[in-house]
C-alpha positions as CSV (number, residue, x, y, z in Angstrom):
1,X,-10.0,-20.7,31.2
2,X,-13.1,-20.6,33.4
3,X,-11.9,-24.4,34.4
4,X,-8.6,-23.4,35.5
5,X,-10.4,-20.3,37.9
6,X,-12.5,-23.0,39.3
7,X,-9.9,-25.5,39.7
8,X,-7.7,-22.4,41.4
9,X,-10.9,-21.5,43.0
10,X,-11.4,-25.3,44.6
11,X,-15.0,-24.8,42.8
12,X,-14.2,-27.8,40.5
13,X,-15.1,-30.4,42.9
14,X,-15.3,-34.2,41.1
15,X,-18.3,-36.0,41.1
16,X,-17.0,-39.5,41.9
17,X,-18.1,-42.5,40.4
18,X,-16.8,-46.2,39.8
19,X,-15.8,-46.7,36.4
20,X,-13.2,-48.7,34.8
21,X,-10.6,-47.2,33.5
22,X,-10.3,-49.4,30.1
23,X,-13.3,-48.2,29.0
24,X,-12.9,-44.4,29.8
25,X,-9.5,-44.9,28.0
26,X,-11.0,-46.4,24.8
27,X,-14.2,-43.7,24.5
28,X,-11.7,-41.4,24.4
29,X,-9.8,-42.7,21.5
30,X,-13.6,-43.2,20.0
31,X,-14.1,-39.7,20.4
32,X,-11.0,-38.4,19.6
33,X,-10.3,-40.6,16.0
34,X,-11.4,-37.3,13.7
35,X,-7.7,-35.7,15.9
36,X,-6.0,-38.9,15.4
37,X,-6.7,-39.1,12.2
38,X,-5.7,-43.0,11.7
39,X,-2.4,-42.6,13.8
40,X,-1.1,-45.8,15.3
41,X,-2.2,-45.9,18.6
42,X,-0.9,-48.7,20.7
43,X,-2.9,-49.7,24.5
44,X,-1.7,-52.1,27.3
45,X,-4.4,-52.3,29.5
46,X,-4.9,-55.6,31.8
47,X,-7.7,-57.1,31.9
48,X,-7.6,-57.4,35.6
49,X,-7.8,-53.7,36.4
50,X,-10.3,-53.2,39.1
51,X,-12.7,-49.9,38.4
52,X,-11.2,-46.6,40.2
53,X,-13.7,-43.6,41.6
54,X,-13.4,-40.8,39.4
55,X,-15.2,-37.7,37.5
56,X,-15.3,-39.3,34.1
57,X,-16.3,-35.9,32.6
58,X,-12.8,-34.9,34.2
59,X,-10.9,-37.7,33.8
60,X,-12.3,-37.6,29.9
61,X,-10.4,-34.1,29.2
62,X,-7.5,-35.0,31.0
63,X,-6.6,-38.0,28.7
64,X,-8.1,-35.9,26.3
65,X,-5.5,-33.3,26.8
66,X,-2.4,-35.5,26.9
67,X,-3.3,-37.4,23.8
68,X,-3.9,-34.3,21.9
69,X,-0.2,-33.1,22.7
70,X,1.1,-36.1,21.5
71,X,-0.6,-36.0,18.8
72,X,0.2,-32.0,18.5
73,X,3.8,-32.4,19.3
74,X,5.1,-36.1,17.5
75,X,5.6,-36.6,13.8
76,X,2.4,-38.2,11.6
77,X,3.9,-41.5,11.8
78,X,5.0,-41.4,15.7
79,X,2.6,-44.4,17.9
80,X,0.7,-43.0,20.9
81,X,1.1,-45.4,23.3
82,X,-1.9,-45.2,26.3
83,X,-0.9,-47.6,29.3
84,X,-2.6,-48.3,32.5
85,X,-1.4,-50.6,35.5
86,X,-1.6,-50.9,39.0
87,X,1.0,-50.1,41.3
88,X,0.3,-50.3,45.0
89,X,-2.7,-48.5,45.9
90,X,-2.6,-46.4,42.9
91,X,-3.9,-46.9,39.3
92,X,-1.3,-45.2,36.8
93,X,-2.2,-44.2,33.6
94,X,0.6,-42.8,31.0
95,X,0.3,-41.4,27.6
96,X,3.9,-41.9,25.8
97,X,5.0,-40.7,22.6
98,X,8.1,-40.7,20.1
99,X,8.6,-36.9,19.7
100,X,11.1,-35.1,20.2
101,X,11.0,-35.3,24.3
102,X,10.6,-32.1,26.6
103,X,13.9,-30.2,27.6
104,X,15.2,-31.3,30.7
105,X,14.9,-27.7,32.2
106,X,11.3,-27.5,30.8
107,X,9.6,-31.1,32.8
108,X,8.8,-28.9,36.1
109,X,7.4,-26.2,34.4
110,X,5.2,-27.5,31.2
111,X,2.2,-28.0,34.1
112,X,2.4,-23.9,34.8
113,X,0.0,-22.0,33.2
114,X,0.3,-20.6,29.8
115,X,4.1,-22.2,29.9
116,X,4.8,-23.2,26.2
117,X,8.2,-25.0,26.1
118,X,10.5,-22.9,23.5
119,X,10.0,-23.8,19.9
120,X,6.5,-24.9,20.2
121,X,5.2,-21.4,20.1
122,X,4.4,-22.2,16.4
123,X,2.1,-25.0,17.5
124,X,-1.8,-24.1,18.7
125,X,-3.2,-24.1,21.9
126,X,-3.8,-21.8,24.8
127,X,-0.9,-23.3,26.8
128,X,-3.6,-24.4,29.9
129,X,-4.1,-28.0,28.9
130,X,-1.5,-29.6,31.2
131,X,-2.4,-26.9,34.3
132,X,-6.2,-27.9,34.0
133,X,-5.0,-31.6,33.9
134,X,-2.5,-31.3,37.3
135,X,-5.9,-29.5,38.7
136,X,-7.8,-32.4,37.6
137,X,-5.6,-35.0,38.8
138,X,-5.0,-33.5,41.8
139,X,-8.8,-33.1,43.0
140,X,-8.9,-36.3,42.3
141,X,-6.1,-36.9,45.2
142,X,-3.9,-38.1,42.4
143,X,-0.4,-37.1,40.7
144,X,1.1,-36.0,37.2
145,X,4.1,-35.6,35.7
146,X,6.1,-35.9,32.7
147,X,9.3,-37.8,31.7
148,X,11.5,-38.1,28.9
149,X,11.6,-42.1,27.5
150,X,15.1,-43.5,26.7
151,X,15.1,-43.8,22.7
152,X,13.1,-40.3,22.2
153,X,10.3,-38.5,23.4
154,X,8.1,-38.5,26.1
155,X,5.5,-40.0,28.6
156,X,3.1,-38.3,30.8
157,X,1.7,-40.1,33.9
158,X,-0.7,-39.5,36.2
159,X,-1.7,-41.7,39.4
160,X,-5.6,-42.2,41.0
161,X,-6.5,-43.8,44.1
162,X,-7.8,-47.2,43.8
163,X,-9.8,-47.2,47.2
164,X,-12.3,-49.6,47.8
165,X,-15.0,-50.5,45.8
166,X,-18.5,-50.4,47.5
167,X,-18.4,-54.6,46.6
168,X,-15.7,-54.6,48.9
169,X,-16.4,-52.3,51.9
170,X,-19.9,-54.1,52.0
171,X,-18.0,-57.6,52.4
């Protein structure tokens, strides 16, 4: 909660630093392995991708977040599939599932705050996770958004700017 006031605020500023994103994407699945509890977890990261300036602090509870639905909201035996590929000037990062896919009428609105999607009022959370993420994202001068996937469930992506690295500004 006090996130999201600081994030609506525009007190949540991100402190920027070059990291690659590889690694930010497997310390999170280090941390998070107690949650995932042995679930199949399936990554397609190149190993080509140039680092991106981010808040990894931020960037941490965003994947955080998204994983932690799919896990939430996907059958025991569903994958998690964590992607992250360049296209154009952007790095895009997705978090995809086997679930049971988000209502058509529900995609714009599962980033609004405290906006549960109807029959997932049984599962926990404070319904904020997705609206801090946008706010995170977005500080970052990035994008998120949700899809269904052909064949079931779901994929969230969200974009960051790739910019220039200092290597390459100071060439």
């Amino acid at each position: 909660l006090l996130d999201m006031s600081r994030i609506e605020g525009g007190a949540l500023k991100p402190e920027k630093e070059w990291y690659p994103v590889d690694e930010l994407i497997h310390d999170v699945l280090g941390h998070m392995q107690p949650i995932l509890q042995g679930r199949k977890v399936v990554t397609d990261l190149p190993a080509d991708l140039p680092p991106v300036e981010l808040d990894y602090l931020q960037m941490d509870q965003v994947l955080t977040n998204l994983i932690e639905n799919a896990v939430r909201y996907t059958p025991p035996e569903s994958p998690i599939e964590i992607t992250a590929h360049l296209e154009g000037e952007q790095m895009v990062i997705s978090v995809a599932d086997r679930g049971p896919g988000i209502p058509p009428v529900d995609l714009e609105r599962i980033f609004d705050k405290f906006y549960r999607v109807l029959g997932t009022q049984h599962t926990t959370g404070s319904g904020l996770g997705l609206a801090v993420s946008k706010g995170l994202v977005e500080a970052h001068g990035g994008r998120i958004w949700a899809e269904n996937r052909e064949g079931g469930g779901a994929v969230f992506r969200f974009t960051l700017p790739v910019g220039k690295t200092r290597m390459e500004t100071n060439e």
